[in-house]
C-alpha positions as CSV (number, residue, x, y, z in Angstrom):
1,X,0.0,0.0,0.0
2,X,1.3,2.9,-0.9
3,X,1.3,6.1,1.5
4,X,1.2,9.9,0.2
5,X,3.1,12.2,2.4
6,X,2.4,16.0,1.8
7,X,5.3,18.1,1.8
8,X,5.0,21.1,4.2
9,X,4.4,24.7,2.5
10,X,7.8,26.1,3.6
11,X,7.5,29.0,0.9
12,X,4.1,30.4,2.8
13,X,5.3,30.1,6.5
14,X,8.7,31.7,6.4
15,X,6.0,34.6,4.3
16,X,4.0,34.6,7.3
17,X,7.2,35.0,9.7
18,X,8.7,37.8,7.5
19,X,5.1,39.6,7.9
20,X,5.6,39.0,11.8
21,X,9.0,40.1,12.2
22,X,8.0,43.4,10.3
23,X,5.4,44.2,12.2
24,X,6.5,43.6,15.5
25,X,9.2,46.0,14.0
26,X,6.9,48.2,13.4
27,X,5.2,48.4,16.3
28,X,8.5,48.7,18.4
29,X,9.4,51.8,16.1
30,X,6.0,53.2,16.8
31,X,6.9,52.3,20.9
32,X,10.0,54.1,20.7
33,X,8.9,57.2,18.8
34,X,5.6,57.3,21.1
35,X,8.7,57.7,24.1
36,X,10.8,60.1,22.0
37,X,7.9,62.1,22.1
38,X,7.2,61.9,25.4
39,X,10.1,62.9,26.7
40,X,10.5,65.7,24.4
41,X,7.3,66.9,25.7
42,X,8.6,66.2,29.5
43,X,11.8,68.1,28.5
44,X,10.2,70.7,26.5
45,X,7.6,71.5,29.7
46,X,11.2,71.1,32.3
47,X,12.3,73.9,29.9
48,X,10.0,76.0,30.3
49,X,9.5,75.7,34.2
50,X,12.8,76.8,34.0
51,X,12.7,79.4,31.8
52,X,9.2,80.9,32.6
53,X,7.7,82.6,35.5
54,X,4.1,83.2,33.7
55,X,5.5,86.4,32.0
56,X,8.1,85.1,29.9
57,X,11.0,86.1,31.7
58,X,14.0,83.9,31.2
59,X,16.8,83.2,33.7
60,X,20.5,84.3,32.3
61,X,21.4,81.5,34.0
62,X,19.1,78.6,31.6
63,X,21.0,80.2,29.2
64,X,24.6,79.3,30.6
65,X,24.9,83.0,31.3
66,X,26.6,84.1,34.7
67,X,24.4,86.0,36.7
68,X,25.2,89.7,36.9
69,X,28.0,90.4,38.7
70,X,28.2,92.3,42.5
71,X,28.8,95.9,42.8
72,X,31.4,96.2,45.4
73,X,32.9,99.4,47.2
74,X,36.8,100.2,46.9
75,X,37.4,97.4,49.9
76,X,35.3,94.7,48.5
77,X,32.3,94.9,50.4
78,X,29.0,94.0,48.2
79,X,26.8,96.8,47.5
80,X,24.5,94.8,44.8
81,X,24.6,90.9,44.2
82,X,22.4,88.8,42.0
83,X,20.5,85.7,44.1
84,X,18.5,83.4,43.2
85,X,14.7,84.0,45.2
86,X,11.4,82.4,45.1
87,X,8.4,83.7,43.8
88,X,4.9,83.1,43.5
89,X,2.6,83.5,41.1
90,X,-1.1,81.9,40.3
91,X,-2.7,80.8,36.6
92,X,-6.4,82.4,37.7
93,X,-7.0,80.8,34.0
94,X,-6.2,77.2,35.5
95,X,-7.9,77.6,39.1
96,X,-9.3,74.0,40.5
97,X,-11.1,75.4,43.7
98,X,-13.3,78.5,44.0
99,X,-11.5,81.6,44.6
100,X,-13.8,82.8,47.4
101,X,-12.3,80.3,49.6
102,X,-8.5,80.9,48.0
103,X,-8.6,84.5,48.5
104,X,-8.9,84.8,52.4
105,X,-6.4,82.5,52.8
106,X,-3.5,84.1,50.5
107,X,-4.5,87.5,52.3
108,X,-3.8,85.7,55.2
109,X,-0.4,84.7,53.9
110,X,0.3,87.5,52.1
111,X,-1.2,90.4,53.7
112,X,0.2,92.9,51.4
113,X,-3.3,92.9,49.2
114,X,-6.5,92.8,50.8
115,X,-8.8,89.6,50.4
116,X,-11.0,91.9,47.8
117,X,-7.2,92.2,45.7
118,X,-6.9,89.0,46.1
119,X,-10.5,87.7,44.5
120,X,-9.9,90.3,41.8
121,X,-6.8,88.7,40.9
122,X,-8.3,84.7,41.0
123,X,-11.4,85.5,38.9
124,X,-9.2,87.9,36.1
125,X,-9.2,84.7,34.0
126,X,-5.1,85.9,33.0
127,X,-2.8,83.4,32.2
128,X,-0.6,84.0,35.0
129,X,-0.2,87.1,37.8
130,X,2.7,87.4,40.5
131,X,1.8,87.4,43.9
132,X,5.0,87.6,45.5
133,X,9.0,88.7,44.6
134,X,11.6,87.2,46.7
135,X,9.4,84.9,48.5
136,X,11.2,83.4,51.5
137,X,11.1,79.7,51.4
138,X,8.5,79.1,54.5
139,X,6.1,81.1,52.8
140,X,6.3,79.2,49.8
141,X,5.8,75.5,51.7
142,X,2.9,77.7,53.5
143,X,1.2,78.7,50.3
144,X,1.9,75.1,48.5
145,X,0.1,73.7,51.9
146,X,-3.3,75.1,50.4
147,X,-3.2,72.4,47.8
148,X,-4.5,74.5,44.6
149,X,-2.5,73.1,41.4
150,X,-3.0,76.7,39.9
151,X,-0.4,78.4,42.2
152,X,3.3,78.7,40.4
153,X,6.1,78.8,42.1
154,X,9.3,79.5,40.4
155,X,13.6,80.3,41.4
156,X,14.6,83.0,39.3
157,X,17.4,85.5,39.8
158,X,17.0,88.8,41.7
159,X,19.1,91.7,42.6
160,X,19.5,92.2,46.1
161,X,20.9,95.9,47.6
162,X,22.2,93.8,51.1
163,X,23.2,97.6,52.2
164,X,19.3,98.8,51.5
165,X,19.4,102.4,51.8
166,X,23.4,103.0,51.8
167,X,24.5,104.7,48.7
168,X,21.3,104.3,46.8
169,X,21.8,107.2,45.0
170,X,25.0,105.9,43.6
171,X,24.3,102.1,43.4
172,X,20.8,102.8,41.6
173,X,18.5,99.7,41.0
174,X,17.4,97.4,38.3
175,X,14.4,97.0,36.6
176,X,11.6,93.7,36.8
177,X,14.1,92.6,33.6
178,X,17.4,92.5,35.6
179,X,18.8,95.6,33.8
180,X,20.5,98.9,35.4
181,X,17.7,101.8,34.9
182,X,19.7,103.9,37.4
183,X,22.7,104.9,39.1
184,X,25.9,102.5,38.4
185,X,23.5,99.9,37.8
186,X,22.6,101.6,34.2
187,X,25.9,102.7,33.8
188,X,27.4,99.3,34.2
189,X,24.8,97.4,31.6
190,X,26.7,96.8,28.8
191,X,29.7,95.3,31.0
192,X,26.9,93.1,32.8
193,X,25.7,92.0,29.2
194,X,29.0,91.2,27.8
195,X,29.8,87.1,28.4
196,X,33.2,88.3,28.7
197,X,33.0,90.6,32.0
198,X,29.1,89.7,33.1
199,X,29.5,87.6,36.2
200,X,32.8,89.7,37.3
201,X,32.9,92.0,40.3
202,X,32.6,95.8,39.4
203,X,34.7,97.9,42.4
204,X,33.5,101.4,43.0
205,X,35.6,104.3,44.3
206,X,33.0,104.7,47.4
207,X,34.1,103.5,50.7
208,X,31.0,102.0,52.6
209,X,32.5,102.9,56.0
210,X,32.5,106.7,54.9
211,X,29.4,106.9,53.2
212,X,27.6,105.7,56.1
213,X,29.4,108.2,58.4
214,X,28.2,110.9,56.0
215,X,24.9,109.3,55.5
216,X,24.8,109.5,59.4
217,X,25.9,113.0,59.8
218,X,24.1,114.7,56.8
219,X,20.6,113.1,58.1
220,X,20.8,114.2,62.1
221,X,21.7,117.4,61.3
222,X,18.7,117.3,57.9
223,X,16.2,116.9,61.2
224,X,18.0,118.6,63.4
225,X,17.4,121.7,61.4
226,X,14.1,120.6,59.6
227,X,15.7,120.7,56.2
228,X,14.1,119.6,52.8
229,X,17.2,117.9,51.5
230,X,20.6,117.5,52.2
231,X,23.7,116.5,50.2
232,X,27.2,115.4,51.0
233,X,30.5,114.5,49.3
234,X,33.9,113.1,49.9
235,X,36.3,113.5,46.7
236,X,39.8,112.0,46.7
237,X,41.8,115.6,45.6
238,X,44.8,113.2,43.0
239,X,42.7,110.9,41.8
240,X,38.8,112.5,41.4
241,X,37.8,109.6,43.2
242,X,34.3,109.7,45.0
243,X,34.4,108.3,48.5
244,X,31.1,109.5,49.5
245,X,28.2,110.7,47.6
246,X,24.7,111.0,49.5
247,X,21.7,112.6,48.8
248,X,18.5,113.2,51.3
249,X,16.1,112.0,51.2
250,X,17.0,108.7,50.3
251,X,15.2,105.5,48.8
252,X,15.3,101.8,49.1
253,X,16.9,100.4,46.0
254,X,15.2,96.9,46.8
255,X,11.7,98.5,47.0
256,X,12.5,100.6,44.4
257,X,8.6,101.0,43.1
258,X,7.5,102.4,46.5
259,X,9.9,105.0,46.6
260,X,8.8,108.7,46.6
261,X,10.4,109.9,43.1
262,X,11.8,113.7,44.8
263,X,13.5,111.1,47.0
264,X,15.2,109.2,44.1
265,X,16.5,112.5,42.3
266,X,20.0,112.7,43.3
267,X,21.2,116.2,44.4
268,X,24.4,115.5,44.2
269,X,24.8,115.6,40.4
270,X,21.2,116.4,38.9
271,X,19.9,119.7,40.8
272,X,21.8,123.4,40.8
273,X,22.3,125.6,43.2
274,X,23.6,129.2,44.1
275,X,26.6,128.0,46.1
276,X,27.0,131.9,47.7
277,X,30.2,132.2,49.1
278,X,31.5,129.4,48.2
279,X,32.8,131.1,45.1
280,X,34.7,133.9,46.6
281,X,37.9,131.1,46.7
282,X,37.5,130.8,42.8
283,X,37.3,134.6,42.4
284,X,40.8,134.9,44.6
285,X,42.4,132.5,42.6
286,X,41.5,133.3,39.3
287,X,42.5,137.2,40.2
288,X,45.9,136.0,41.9
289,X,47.0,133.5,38.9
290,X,46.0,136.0,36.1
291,X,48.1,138.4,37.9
292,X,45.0,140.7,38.6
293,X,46.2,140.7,41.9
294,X,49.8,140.7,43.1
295,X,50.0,141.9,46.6
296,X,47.6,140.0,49.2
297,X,48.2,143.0,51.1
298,X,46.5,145.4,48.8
299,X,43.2,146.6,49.9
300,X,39.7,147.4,48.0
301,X,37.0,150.1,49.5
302,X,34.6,148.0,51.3
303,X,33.0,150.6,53.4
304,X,29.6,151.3,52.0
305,X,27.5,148.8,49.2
306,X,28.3,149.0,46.0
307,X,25.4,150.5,43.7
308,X,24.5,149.7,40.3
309,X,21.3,150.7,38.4
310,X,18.8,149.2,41.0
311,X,21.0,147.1,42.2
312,X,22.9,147.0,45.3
313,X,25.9,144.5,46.5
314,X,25.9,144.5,50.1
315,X,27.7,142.6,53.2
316,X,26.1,140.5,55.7
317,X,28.4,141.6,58.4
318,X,29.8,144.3,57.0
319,X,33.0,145.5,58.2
320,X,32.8,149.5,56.7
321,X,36.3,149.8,55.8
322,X,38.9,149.1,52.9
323,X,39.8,145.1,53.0
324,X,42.8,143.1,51.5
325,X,42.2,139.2,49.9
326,X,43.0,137.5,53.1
327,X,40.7,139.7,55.4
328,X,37.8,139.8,52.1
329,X,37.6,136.1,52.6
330,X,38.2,135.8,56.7
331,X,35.4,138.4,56.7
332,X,33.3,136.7,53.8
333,X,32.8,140.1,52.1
334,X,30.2,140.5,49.0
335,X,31.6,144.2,48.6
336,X,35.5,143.2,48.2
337,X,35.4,140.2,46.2
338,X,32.9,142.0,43.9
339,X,35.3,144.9,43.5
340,X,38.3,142.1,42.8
341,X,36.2,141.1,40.4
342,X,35.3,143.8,38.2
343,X,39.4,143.9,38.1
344,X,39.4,140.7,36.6
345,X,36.9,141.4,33.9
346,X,33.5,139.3,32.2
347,X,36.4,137.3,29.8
348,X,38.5,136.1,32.4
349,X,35.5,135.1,34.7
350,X,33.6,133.6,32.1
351,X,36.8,131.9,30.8
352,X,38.2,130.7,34.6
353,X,34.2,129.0,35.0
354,X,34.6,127.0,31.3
355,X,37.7,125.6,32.4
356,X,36.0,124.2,36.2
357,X,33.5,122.9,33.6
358,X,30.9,125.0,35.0
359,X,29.3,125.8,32.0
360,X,28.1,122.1,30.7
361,X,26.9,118.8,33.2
362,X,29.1,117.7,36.1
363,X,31.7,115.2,34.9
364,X,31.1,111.8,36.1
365,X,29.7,108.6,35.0
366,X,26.2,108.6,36.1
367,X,23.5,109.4,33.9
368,X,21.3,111.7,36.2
369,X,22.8,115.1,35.6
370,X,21.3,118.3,35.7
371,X,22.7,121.2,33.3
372,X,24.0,124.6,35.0
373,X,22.4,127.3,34.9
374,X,24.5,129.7,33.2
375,X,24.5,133.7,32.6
376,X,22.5,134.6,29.5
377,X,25.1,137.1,29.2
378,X,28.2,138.6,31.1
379,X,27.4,141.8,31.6
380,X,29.6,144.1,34.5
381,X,27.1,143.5,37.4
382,X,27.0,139.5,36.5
383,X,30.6,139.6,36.6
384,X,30.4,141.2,40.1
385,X,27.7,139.0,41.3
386,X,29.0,135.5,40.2
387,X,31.9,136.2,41.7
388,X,30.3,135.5,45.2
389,X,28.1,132.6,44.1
390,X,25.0,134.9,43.0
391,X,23.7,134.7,39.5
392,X,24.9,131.3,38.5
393,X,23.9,127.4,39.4
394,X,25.9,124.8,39.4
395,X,26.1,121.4,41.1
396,X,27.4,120.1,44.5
397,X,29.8,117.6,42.3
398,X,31.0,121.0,40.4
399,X,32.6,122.7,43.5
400,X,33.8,119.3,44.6
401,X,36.0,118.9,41.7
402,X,36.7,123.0,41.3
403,X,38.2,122.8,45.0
404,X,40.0,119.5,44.3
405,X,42.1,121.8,41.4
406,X,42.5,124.9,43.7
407,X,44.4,122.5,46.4
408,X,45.9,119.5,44.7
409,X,48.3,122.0,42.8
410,X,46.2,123.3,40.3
411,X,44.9,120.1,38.4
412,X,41.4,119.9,37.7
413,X,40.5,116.2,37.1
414,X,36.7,114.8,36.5
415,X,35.3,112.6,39.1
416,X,34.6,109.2,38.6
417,X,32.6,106.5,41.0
418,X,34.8,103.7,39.6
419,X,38.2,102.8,41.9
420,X,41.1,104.0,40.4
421,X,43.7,101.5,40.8
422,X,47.4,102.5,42.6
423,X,49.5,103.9,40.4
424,X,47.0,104.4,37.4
425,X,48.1,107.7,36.1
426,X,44.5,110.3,36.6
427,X,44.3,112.1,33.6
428,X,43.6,116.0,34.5
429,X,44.1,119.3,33.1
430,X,45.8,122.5,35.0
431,X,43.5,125.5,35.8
432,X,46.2,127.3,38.3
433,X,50.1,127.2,39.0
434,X,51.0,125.5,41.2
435,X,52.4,129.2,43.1
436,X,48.7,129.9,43.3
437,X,47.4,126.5,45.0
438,X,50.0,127.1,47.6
439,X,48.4,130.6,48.2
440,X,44.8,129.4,48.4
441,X,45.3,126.6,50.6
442,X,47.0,129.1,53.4
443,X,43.9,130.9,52.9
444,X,41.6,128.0,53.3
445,X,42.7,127.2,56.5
446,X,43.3,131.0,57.6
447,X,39.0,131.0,57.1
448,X,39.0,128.2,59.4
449,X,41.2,129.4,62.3
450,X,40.5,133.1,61.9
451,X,37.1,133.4,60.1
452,X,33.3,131.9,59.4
453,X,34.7,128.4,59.4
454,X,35.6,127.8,62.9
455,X,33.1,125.4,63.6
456,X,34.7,123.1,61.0
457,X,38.0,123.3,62.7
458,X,39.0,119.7,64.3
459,X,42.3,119.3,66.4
460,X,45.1,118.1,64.5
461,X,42.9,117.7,60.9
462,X,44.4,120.5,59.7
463,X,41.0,121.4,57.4
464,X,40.3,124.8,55.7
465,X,37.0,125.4,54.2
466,X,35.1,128.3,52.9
467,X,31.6,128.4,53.9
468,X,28.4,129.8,51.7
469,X,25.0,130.9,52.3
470,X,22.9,131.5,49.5
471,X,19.5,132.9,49.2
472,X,17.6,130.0,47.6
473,X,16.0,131.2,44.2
474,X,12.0,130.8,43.7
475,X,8.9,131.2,41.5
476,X,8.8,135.0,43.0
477,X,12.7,135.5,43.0
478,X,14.7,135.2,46.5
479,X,13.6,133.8,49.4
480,X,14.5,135.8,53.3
481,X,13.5,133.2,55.2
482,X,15.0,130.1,53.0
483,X,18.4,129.6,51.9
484,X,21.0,127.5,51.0
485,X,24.0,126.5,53.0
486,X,27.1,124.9,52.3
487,X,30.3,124.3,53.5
488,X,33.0,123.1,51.6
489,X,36.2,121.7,52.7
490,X,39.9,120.2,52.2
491,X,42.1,118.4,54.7
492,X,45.0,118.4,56.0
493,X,45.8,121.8,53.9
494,X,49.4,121.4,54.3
495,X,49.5,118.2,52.2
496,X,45.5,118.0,51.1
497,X,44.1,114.6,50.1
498,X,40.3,115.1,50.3
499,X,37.4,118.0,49.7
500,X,34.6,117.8,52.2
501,X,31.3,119.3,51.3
502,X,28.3,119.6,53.4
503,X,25.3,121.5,51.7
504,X,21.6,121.8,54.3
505,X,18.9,122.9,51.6
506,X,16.7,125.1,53.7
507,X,17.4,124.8,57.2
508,X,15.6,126.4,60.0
509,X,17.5,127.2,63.6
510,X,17.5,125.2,66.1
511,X,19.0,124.6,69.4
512,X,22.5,122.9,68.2
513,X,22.9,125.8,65.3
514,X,21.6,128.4,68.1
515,X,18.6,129.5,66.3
516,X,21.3,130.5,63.2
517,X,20.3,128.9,59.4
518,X,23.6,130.0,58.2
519,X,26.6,127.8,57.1
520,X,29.1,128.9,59.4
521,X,26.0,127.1,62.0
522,X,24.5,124.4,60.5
523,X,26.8,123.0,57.4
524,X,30.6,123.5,59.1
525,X,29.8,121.1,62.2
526,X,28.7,118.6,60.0
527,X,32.0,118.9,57.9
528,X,34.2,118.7,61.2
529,X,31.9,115.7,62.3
530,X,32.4,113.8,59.5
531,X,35.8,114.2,59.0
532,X,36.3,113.4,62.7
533,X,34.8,109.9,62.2
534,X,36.3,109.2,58.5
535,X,40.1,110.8,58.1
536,X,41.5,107.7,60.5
537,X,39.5,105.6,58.1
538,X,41.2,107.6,55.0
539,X,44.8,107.5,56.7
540,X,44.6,110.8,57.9
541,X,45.3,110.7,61.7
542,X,45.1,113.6,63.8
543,X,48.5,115.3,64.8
544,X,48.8,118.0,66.6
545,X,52.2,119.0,65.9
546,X,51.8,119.9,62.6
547,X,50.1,122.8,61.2
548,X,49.9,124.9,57.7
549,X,52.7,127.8,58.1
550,X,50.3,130.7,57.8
551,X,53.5,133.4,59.3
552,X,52.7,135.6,56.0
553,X,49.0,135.8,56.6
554,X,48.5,136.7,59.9
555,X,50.1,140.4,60.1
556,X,47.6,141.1,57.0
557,X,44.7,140.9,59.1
558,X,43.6,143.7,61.4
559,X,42.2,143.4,64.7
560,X,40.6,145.9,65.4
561,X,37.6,146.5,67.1
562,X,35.2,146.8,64.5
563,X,36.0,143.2,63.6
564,X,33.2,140.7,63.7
């Protein structure tokens, strides 16, 4: 019997398992692209948590870039750093509870808006609204606590003034975006943007130590004598470094939008004043180096006001007889210095006030600057009348820097809030000789020991000064009962290093000044205080044996009995 074997289909089942392997091929591509995409979309949403706080702002840092870098005075101590702070935000858009019972409870948390805010806020519908800057961590667990999914909570840098008030004016503040609006901090944007220099330390010529003592001074003597404002400065003579800077009032660079906006104007360098008396020092030595006047003994007819047209130059404490330089500036005479200055002439005044820079903004690198006000025209009696401060408006930071040249030897140099480094060569121009800087600081000091300065006079400091009271200038011309007082300073005069100004904007009398508003009273024991607290700081100790050799100045003022 025969048997019939069929031969299995070989051809059709290795088909079938091709089929099979394909598709299971298939199906592990479409496995494997299904997780690509995932964790794309995983990665893609980790992204943007990173980079996105609700408003699309990005951290420098998810970009690889350094964080801006600190602002730090001329020792090294931070003035502005970058952090990294919480915040906290909600998506009212994304809300799973009802935001009647939400709202009391972030009031609760975050009492700075009212539960009414708050509602307004939960049932805007927005994407996304902040609730909280620099959110300290327990008050992030607290608010997580509540358990709504809609609250957002993010790191993200922010710039943090660890000094708060101290140098505000100076340090300035950035904006919601990280970048400088004000003060250093706008100067200093493009080296915070560049990849090169962004994270690096930035030193500034201020010294915290001395701007605090200033700060300290300049504000109990501001409400002491119930003053509206109140600036102060500190300028290294050789190298137009600022040491101090301040401005009253002040503001709180790290709650920058609550700040009063007359308190973020900085009077050092963007409002002018009539600096009275002050000027009488550049009259003198503008006359003595253009040879005007040769002999410090000769005198000028200062017994009766000086009229002209309608107008009449008169003496505060008027001494009604004929005065040489040395007693014109011991006496702070109007009459004298205006009389040396119709010597000098409208071309050399105008000319000697170009080359201080007084006709354009101060020098330095902040951005808030205020222009001069300068003479429409220089006419004989604006001649006389600038020459005592009267007439023209310029800026704290402008007599700073004209002193500086009248003591350092005659070099005027612009002032700069960035440290100069030792032996880096300051760049400067000369105004005087040297033969005339010697001259004025004798009679710098010679105001101090003999004249309106003697409240500024500190054992063993060795400081002259020259002090100024101004009539401050309004709507219906000048004030009586407001002024203007300043008092501006160098030490040690035989070897000077530093000016010292002290300016009180209207100041009223009070018991310490007794009942006085002018300079010699209110701005010259601020001065003396200061420098008191900061020369040892500086490297300028007090010594007593030393003194400025003032032998040829002495026998040219009279003592008489009609002195005052």
């Amino acid at each position: 019997m025969t048997t019939l074997v069929a031969r299995p289909q070989r051809t059709r089942h290795a088909g079938a398992r091709q089929t099979n392997i394909l598709v299971a091929h298939q199906r592990l591509m479409l496995l494997m692209l299904l997780f690509i995409v995932g964790a794309l979309v995983i990665a893609t949403r980790l992204i943007w948590l990173n980079f996105d706080t609700g408003n699309g702002r990005a951290s420098a840092d998810a970009f690889g870039l350094a964080a801006r870098g600190d602002i730090v005075d001329r020792n090294g101590e931070v003035l502005a750093r970058t952090i990294e702070a919480w915040s906290i935000g909600v998506h009212p858009n994304k809300l799973l509870g009802r935001p009647e019972d939400l709202a009391p409870q972030l009031a609760r948390l975050m009492p700075e808006r009212t539960e009414a805010e708050y509602l307004a806020i939960l049932k805007s519908g927005k994407n996304f609204a902040y609730l909280r800057p620099r959110a300290m961590p327990e008050l992030v667990a607290a608010v997580n606590a509540l358990g709504e999914p809609a609250m957002a909570y993010a790191r993200e840098p922010e710039r943090l003034y660890p000094q708060t008030t101290l140098a505000a004016h100076v340090i300035g503040y950035t904006d919601f975006d990280g970048r400088g609006v004000m003060g250093m901090e706008r100067v200093l944007n493009d080296s915070f943007a560049d990849p090169l220099t962004r994270g690096k330390p930035v030193a500034l010529s201020i010294d915290k130590r001395v701007q605090a003592a200033m700060e300290s001074e300049l504000s109990a003597a501001m409400i002491d004598l119930q003053a509206i404002g109140a600036t102060g400065l500190v300028l290294d003579v050789n190298t137009g470094e600022i040491i101090a800077m301040v401005s009253l009032p002040v503001f709180n660079p790290n709650r920058s939008g609550e700040a009063d906006p007359e308190a973020m104007r900085n009077n050092v360098t963007q409002s002018v004043y009539e600096l009275g008396s002050t000027f009488k020092m550049l009259t003198m030595a503008n006359a003595i180096d253009t040879g005007v006047i040769t002999d410090l003994g000769r005198r000028v007819d200062a017994t009766a006001p000086i009229e002209i047209g309608r107008f009449k130059i008169s003496d505060d404490h008027p001494q009604r007889r004929w005065l040489n330089v040395p007693e014109t500036l011991v006496h702070s005479s109007n009459i004298a210095t205006a009389r040396f200055a119709d010597e000098l002439g409208a071309e050399r005044t105008e000319a000697f006030f170009r080359k201080l820079g007084f006709d354009s903004s101060p020098h330095v690198e902040l951005r808030e600057r205020g222009h001069p006000l300068w003479p429409q025209s220089w006419g004989r009696l604006t001649t006389m009348t600038v020459a005592y401060g009267h007439g023209i408006a310029v800026s704290p930071l402008h007599l700073a820097s004209a002193y500086a040249a009248l003591v350092n030897g005659g070099i005027w140099r612009p002032a700069t809030l960035m440290k100069v480094q030792p032996g880096q060569e300051a760049k400067g121009r000369r105004i005087i000789s040297a033969r005339t800087s010697m001259i004025m600081r004798k009679m710098f000091r010679l105001v101090v020991t003999e004249g309106t300065g003697k409240n500024a006079d500190v054992p063993g400091f060795r400081i002259g000064g020259k002090t100024g009271t101004a009539e401050k200038a309004g709507v219906g011309g000048y004030s009586k009962t407001k002024n203007v007082s300043t008092f501006a300073a160098a030490f040690p005069m035989d070897a000077p290093r530093y000016v010292v100004i002290a300016m009180l904007d209207s100041p009223k009398g009070s018991a310490t000044s007794f009942g006085q508003t002018t300079a010699a009273y209110t701005a010259a024991p601020v001065v003396a205080k200061v420098i008191a607290r900061t020369g040892p700081m500086l490297g300028v100790f007090p010594d007593t044996s030393r003194e400025v050799d003032l032998a040829d100045m002495m026998p040219l003022l009279w003592k008489g009995k009609e002195e005052h």
